[in-house]
C-alpha positions in Angstrom: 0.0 0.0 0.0 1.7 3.4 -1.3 -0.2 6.9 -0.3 0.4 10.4 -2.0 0.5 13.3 0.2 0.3 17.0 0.0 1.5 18.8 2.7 -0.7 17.0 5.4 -3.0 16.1 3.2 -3.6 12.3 1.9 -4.1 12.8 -2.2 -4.5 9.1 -3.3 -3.8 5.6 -2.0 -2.6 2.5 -4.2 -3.2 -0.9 -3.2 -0.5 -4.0 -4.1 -1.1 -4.8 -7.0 -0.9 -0.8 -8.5 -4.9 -0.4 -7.9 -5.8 2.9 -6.7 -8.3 3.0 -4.1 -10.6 5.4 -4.0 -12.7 7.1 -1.4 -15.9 7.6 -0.9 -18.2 10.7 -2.8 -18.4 12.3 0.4 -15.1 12.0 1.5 -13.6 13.2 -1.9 -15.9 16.3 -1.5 -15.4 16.9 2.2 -11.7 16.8 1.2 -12.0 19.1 -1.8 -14.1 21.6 0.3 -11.3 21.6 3.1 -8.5 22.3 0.8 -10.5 25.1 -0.8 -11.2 26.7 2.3 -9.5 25.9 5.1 -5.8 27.0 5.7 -2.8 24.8 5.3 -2.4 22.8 8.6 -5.9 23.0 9.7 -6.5 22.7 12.5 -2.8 22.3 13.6 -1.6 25.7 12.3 -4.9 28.1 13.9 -6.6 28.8 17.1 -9.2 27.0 18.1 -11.6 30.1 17.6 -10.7 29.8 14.0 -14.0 27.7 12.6 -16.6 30.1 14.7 -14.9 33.3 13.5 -14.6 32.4 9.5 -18.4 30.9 9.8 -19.4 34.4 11.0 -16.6 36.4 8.5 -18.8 34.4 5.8 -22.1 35.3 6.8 -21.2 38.8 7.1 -19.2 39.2 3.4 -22.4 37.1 2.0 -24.9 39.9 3.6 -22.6 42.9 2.5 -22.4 41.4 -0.7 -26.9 41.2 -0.8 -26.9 44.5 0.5 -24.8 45.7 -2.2 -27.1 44.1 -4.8 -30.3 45.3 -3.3 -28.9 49.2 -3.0 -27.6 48.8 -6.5 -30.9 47.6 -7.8 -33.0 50.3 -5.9 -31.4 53.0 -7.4 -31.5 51.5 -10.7 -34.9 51.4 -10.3 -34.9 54.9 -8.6 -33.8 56.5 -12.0 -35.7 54.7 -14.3 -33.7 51.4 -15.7 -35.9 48.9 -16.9 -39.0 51.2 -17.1 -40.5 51.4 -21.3 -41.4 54.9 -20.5 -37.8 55.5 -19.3 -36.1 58.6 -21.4 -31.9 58.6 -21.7 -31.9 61.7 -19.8 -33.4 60.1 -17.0 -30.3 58.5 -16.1 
């Protein structure tokens, strides 16, 4: 049995007779997910308050970012985009 590694990551394992195993759907996606967004080393190289703190940092970029498109659309909307009787003066 031969396994690939990156960093401390397992990438694939081969079996004895040059097979290579594969895991599970989940576990390939729970892996892919962690390397996306977790930090090298997790959870070796960050504080334990790491998880809590990046699930709240995502809520609160995902909300800005709404916000962002809601404003945007109002005043859109505020000077006449997407209205037929709209004039190019308007906006």
């Amino acid at each position: 049995l031969a396994t690939e590694w990156h960093g401390n990551r397992k990438a694939r394992s081969w079996g004895a007779e040059g097979e290579e195993l594969t895991a599970s759907r989940t576990a390939r996606w729970k892996d892919i997910l962690a390397r996306t967004f977790l930090p090298e080393g997790y959870p070796e190289a960050v504080t334990s308050d790491y998880l809590g703190f990046q699930v709240w940092d995502t809520v609160q970029a995902l909300s800005s970012y709404v916000r962002g498109m809601l404003s945007s659309q109002a005043v859109l909307r505020g000077v006449g985009v997407g209205k037929a009787a709209a004039t190019p003066l308007g906006a």
